[in-house]
Residue, then its C-alpha position, 0 to 999 in steps of 0.5 A: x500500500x502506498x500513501x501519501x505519508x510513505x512513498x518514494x517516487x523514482x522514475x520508472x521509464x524515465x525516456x517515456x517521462x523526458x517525451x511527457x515532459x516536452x510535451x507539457x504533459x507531466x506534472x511533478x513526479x508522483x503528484x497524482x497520488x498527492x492530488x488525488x488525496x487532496x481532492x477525493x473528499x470533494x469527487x466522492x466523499x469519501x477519503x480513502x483511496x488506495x494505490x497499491x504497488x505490486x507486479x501492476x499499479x492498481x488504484x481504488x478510488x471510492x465513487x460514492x457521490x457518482x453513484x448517487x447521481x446514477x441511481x434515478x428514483x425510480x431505481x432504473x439503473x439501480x445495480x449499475x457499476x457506476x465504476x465501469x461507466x464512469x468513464x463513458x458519462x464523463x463531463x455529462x454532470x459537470x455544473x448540474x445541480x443535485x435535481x438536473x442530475x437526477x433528472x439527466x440519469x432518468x432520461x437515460x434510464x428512460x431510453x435504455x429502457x425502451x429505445x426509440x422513445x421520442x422527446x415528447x413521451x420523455x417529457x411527459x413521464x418525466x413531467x417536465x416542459x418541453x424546453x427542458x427535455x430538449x436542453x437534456x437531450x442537448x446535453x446528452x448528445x454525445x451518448x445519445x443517436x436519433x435514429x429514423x425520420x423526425x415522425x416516427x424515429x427516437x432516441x437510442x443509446x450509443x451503443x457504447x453506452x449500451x454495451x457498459x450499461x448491459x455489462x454493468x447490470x450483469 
């Protein structure tokens, strides 16, 4: 177990370090474990992540806030492991409030759910106005498709996002 009380960093493919560097894309050596410790209570609530140094790094991170935001009222994605789609939704809550997250999660549930399902059957059984549906759906563009005519088409999940939700609720 690493923490950030007891480590010591050294270099461990220093030629692939000199390449990050001259592209501005290193920061300081081993500031990720002190970052991460610095900033997990406001990500997820929780303060314990874990570096574990072995043949393979492996890093836990707890992700209980992302977790509540995923889990709709109506229980539709309950199960997930929000772990293995955390990635793909990444910047979908950014700057949402509690309400709108809840909300964003429910539309995706709806349309994983039943594909095909048009804006104004969302709005209607999310009882929201029309104006807002559509403000989600802008938001969530780039996980969602519309597929067939503008009368008789509707919203699917891309099927990368579908194939992490299936995988997910298995």
């Amino acid at each position: 177990m690493i923490s950030p009380t007891n480590f010591s960093p050294f270099l461990k493919n220093p030629s692939f370090a000199k390449f990050f560097i001259q592209l501005d894309r290193f920061d300081e050596l081993c500031s990720g474990i002190l970052n991460v410790n610095k900033y997990i209570k406001a990500y997820s609530g929780k303060d314990n992540p874990q570096f574990i140094e072995g043949a393979t790094f492996k890093t836990i991170i707890p992700v209980t806030a992302v977790a509540n935001a995923l889990t709709s009222d109506d229980g539709a994605i309950v199960g997930v492991n929000v772990g293995a789609i955390e990635g793909a939704i990444e910047g979908v809550f950014e700057g949402a409030t509690e309400g709108v997250k809840k909300r964003l999660v429910s539309v995706i549930s709806k349309i994983y759910d039943k594909p095909s399902i048009k804006a104004v059957e969302l709005r209607k059984t999310l009882d929201v106005s029309e104006r807002t549906i559509l403000s989600d759906l802008k938001r969530l563009e780039g996980y969602l498709d519309y597929k067939g005519s503008k009368k008789t088409g509707g919203y699917h999940l891309k099927n990368s996002i579908k194939k992490l939700l299936d995988a997910a609720k298995n």
